[in-house]
C-alpha positions as CSV (number, residue, x, y, z in Angstrom):
1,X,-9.5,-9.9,-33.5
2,X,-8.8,-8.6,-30.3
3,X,-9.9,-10.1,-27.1
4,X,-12.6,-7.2,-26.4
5,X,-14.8,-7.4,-29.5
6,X,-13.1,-4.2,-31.2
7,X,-11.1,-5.4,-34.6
8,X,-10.3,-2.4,-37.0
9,X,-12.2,0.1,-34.2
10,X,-10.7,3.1,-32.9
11,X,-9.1,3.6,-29.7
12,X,-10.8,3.9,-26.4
13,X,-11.7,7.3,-25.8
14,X,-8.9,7.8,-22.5
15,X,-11.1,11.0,-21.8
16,X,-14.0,8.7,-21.3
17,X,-13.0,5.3,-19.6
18,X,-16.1,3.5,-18.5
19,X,-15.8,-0.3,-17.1
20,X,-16.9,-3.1,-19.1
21,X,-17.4,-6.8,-18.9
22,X,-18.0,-8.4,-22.3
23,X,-18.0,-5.1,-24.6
24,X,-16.1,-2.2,-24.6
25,X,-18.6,0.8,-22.9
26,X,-21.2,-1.9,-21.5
27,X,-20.4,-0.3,-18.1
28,X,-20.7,-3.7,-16.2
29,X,-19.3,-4.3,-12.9
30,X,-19.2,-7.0,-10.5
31,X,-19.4,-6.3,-6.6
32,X,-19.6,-8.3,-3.7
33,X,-21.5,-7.0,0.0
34,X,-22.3,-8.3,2.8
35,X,-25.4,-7.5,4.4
36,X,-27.1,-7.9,8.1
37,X,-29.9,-9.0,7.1
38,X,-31.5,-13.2,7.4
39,X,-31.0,-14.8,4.2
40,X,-34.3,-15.0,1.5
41,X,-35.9,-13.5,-0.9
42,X,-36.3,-10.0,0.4
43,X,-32.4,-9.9,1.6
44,X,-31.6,-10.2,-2.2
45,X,-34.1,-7.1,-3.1
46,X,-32.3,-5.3,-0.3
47,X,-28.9,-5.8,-2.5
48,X,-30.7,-4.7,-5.6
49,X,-31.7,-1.7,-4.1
50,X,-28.8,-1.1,-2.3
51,X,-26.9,-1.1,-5.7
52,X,-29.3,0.8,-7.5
53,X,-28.7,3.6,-4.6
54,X,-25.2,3.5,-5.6
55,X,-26.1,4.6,-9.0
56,X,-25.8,1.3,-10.5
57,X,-28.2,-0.1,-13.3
58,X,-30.0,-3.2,-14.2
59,X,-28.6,-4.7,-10.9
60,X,-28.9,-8.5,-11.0
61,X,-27.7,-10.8,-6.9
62,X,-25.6,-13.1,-9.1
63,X,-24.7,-15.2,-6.3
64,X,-26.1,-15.0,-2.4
65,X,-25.2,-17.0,0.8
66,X,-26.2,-17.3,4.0
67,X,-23.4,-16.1,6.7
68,X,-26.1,-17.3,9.4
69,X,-27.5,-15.7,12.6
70,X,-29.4,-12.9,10.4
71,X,-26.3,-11.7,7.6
72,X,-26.2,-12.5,3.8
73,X,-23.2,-12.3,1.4
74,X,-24.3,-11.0,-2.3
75,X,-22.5,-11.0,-5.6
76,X,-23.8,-8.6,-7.9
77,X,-23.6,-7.7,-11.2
78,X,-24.8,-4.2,-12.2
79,X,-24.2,-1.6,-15.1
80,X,-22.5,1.4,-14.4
81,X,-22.9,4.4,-16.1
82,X,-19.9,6.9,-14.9
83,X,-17.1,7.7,-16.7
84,X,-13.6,8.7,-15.7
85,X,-10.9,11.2,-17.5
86,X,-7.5,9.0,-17.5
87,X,-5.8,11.9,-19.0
88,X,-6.5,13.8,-15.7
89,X,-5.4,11.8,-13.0
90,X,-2.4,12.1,-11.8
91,X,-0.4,9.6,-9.4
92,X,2.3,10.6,-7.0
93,X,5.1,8.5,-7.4
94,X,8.3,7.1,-5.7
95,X,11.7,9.3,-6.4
96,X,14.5,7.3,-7.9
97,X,14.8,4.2,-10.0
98,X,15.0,0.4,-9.1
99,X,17.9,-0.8,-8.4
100,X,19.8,-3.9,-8.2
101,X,22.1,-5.4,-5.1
102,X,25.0,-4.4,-6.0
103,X,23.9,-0.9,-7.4
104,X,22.5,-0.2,-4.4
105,X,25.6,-0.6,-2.6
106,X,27.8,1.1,-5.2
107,X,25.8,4.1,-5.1
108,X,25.7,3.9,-0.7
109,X,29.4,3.5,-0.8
110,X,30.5,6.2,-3.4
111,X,28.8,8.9,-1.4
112,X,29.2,7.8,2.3
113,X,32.0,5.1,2.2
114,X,31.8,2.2,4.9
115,X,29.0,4.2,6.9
116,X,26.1,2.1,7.3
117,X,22.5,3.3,6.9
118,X,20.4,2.3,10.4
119,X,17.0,0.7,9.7
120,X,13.7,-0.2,11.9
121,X,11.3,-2.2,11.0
122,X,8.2,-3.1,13.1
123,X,4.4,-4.0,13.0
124,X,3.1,-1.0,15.4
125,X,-0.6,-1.7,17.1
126,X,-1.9,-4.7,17.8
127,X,-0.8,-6.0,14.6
128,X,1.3,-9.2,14.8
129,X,1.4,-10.1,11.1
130,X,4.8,-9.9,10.7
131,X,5.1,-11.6,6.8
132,X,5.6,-8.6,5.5
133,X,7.7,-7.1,7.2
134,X,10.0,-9.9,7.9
135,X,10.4,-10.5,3.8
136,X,11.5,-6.9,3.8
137,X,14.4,-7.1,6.5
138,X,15.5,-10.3,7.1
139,X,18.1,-12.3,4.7
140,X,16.2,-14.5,3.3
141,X,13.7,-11.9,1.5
142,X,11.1,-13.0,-0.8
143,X,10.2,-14.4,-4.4
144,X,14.1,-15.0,-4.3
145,X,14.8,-11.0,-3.5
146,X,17.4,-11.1,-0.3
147,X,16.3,-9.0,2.4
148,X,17.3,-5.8,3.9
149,X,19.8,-8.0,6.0
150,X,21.7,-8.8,3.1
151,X,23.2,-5.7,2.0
152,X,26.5,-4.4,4.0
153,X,25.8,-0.9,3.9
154,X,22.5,-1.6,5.4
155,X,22.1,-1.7,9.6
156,X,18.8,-3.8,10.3
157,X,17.3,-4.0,13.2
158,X,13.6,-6.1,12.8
159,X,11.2,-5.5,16.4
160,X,8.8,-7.9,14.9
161,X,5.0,-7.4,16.4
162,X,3.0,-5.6,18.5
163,X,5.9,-2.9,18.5
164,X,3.9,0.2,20.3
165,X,4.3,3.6,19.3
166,X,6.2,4.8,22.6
167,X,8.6,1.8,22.4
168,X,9.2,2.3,18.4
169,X,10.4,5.9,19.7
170,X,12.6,5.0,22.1
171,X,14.2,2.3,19.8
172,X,14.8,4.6,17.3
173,X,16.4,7.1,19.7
174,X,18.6,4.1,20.8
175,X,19.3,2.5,17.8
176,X,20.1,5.7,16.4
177,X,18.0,4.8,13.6
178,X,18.1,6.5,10.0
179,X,14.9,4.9,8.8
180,X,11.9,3.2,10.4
181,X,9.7,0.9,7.9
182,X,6.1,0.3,9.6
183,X,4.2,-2.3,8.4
184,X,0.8,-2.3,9.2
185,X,-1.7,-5.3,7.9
186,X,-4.7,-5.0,10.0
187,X,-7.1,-2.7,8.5
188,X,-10.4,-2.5,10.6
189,X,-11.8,0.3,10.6
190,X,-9.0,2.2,9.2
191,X,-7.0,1.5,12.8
192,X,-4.0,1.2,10.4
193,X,-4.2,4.9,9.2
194,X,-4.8,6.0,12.8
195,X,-1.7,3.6,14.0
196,X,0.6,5.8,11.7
197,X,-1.0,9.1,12.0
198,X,0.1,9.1,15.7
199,X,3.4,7.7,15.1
200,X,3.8,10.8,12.7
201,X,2.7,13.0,15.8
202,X,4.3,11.5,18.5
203,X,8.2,11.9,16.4
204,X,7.4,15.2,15.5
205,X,6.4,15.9,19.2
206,X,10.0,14.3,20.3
207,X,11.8,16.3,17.9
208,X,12.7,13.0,15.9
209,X,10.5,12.9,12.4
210,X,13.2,15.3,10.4
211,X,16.0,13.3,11.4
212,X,14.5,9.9,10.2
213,X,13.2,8.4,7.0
214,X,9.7,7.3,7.7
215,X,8.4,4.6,5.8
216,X,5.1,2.3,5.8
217,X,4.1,-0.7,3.8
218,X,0.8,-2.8,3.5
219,X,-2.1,-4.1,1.6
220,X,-3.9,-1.3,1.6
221,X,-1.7,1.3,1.8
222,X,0.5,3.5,-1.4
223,X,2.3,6.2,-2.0
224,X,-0.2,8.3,-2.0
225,X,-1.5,7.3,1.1
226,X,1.9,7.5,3.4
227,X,2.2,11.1,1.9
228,X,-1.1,12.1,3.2
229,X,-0.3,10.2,6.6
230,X,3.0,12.4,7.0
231,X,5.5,9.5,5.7
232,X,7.8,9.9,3.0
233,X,7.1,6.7,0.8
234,X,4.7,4.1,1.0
235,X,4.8,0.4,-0.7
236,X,1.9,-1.6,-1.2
237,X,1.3,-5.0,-2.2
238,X,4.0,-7.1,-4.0
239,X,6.6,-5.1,-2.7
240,X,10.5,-6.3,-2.9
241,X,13.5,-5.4,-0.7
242,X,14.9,-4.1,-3.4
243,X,12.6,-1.8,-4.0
244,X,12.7,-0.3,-0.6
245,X,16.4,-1.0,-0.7
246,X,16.8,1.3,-3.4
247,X,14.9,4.1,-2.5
248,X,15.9,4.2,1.1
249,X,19.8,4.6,-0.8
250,X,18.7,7.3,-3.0
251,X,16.8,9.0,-0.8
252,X,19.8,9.4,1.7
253,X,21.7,10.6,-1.2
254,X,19.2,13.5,-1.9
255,X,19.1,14.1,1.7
256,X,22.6,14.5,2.2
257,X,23.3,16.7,-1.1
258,X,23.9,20.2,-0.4
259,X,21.2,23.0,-1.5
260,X,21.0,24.3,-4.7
261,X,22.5,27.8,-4.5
């Protein structure tokens, strides 16, 4: 028997995907909130209906806690009734293929010999979380991945924090940078999308944004999101060097091809 209770039954209707908990279809979900109101018995009806509002059913505060000076956290667990098509959606994806050290290399040095491709990385804003974007350029790398530092065809230059938009221009103008990776952790009210959004304006306004590769990286940022932001790729979390190592290659590859005639 399979772990969800459905031995010998058909497969899951993939125009139809509702969530479940226990059973397959039961449509329960699990939230947590946190709400400014004093901790009791009315600031767990206020969850309830707050969740009921959201179009949730049999909503039950699983868990609540006081945060003091009048807020509440709530857990709650509630049935959902929507449904999703899977066979619809459609995800937009990152050109190319993962590739290893050395592949990466190869492929650099086969089409553009011992030039070296010139990288940026910074945390733009206020944000001075600089994890991330260290593990992505410096040697050392992460989960045993070696950094952007590591490979020979690569140029890295790391700005670490607190990088502003104005001075990440001018750096790329005198680095004579090929391709800037922004990292961007802090989230609050979206000041990450706005952080990049400008960036996006202010190299298009210096002439700069079609001669550089523009990417972005954080927890919650994708793909999809950097595409709608004006970047060209965007890496989420549990990102490797390698990954952005080998799209950074093949993207300059594809750049530097000449058109289709």
């Amino acid at each position: 028997m399979n772990p969800h209770g459905r031995s010998g039954a058909q497969p899951p209707d993939l125009t139809r995907v509702r969530a479940y908990g226990d059973t397959l279809d039961d449509g329960q979900v699990m939230l947590s909130f946190s709400l400014p109101v004093p901790f009791g018995d009315e600031a767990r009806e206020a969850a309830r209906q707050l969740a009921r509002q959201m179009g949730l059913h049999e909503p039950q505060v699983y868990h609540a806690h006081d945060l003091g000076e009048g807020y509440t956290y709530f857990t709650v667990y509630a049935k959902s009734p929507f449904v999703v098509d899977f066979t619809a959606i459609s995800v937009p994806k990152l050109a190319g293929q993962k590739l290893d050290h050395k592949a990466v290399e190869s492929l650099w040095h086969a089409r553009f010999a011992d030039r070296k491709l010139r990288i940026l990385g910074a945390c733009t804003g206020d944000d001075a979380h600089t994890v991330g974007i260290d593990a992505i350029c410096n040697v050392k790398g992460w989960r045993g991945d070696k950094g952007l530092e590591s490979y020979p065809c690569f140029a890295v230059k790391n700005l670490g924090a607190q990088v502003s938009n104005d001075r990440l221009v001018a750096e790329i103008r005198a680095f004579d940078a090929n391709a800037v990776l922004v990292s961007q952790v802090v989230t609050q009210k979206d000041c990450h999308r706005s952080n990049l959004a400008a960036l996006v304006d202010l190299l298009e306004a210096e002439d700069l944004r079609d001669q550089v590769t523009l990417l972005c990286g954080g927890p919650r940022l994708s793909h999809a999101v950097a595409l709608e932001l004006g970047f060209d790729a965007g890496f989420g979390p549990g990102t490797l060097p390698s990954d952005v190592a080998s799209f950074l290659v093949q993207d300059a590859v594809a750049r530097a091809q000449p058109p289709q005639s």
